[in-house]
C-alpha positions as CSV (number, residue, x, y, z in Angstrom):
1,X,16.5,-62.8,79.1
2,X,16.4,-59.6,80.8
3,X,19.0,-58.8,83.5
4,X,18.2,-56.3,86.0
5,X,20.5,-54.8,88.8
6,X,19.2,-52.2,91.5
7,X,21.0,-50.0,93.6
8,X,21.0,-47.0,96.0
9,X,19.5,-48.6,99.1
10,X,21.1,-48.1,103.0
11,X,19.9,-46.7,106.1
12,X,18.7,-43.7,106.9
13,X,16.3,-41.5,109.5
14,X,12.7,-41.7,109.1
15,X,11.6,-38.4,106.9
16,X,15.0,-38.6,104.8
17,X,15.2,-39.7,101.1
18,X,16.5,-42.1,98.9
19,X,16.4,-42.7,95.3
20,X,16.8,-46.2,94.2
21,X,17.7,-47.2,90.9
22,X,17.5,-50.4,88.6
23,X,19.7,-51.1,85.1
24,X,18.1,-53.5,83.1
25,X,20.3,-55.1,80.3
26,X,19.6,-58.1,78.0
27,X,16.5,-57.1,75.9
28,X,15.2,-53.3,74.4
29,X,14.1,-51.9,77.4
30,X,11.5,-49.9,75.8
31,X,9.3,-52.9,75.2
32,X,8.7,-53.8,79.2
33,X,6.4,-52.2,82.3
34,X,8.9,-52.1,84.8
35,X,7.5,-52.6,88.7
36,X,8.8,-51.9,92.2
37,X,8.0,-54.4,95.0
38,X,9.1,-54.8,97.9
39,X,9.4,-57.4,100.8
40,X,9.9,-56.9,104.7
41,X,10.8,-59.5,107.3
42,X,8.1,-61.9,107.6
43,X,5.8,-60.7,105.4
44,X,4.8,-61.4,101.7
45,X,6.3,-59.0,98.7
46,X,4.0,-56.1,97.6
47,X,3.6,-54.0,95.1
48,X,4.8,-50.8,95.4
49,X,4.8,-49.1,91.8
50,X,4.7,-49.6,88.1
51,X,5.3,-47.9,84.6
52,X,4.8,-48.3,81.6
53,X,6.9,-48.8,78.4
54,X,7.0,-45.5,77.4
55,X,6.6,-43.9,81.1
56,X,3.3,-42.4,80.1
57,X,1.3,-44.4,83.1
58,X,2.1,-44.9,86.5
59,X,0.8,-46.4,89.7
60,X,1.8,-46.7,93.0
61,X,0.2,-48.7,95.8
62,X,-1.9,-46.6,98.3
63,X,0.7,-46.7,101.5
64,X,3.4,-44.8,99.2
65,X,1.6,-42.7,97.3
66,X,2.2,-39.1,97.3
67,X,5.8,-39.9,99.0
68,X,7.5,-42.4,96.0
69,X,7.7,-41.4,92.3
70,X,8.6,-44.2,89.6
71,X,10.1,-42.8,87.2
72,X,12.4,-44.4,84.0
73,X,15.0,-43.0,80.8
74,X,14.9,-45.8,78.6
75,X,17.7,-43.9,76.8
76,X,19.9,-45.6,79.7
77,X,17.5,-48.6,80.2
78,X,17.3,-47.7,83.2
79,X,14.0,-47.3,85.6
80,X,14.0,-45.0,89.4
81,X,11.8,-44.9,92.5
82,X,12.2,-41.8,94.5
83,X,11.5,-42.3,97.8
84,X,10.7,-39.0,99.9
85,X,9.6,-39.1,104.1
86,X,10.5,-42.1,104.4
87,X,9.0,-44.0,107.4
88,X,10.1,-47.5,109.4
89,X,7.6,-49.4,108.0
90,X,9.2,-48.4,104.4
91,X,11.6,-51.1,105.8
92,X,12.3,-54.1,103.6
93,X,14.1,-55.1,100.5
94,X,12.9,-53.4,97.3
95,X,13.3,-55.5,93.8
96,X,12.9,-54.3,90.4
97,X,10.5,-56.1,87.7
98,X,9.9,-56.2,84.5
99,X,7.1,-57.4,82.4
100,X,7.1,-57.7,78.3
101,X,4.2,-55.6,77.4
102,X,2.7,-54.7,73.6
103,X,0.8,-51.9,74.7
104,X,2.1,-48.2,75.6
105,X,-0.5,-47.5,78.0
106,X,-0.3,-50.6,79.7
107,X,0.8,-51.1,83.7
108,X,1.6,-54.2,85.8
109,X,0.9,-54.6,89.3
110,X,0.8,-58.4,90.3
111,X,4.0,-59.9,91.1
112,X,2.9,-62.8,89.2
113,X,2.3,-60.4,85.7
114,X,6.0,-60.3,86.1
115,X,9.1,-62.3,83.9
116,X,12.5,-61.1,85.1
117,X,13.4,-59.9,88.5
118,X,16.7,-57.8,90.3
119,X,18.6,-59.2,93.6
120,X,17.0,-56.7,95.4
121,X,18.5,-53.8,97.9
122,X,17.7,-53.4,101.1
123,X,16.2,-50.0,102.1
124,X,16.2,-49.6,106.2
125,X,14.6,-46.7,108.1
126,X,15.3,-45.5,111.7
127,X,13.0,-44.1,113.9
């Protein structure tokens, strides 16, 4: 079992920043593509970004890109998204993911590729 635990979400103005972050416990953290999705009201989760075991791929989906950064330090099992000009539509609650993966290289990015999953923290932006 993998446990996994975000944090750093709240409210804030449109164009501000937030860094969310999500400690994973249970299993070597090294050996898992860890993914961000997230869920607004009345609308289906989505992918937002993944990375691999090692950290050496990424991917984020289209409407974030070039504004959130997936990051990880597996030293403290531990896996970020930075989230820069933030918008309202950014609103929803963001989960953290993680996948068991054999390959370095390898990325995630359907919800169903995915075994163990956070509480999720909710992320709400003002206009």
């Amino acid at each position: 079992q993998v446990q996994l635990v975000e944090s750093g979400g709240g409210l804030v103005q449109a164009g501000a920043s937030l860094r969310l972050s999500c400690a994973a416990s249970g299993r070597t953290f090294s050996n898992y593509v860890m993914g961000w999705f997230r869920q607004a009201p009345g609308k289906e989760r989505e992918f937002v970004a993944a990375i691999s075991r090692r950290g050496g791929s990424t991917h984020s989906a289209d409407t974030v890109k070039g504004r959130f950064t997936i990051f990880r330090d597996n030293a403290k099992n531990t896996v970020y998204l930075q989230m820069n000009s933030l918008k309202p539509e950014d609103t929803a609650v963001y989960y953290c993911a993680a996948a068991f993966s054999g390959m370095d290289q390898a990325l995630k990015l359907a919800i169903r590729q995915y075994d163990y999953w956070g509480q999720g923290t909710q992320v709400t932006v003002s206009s």
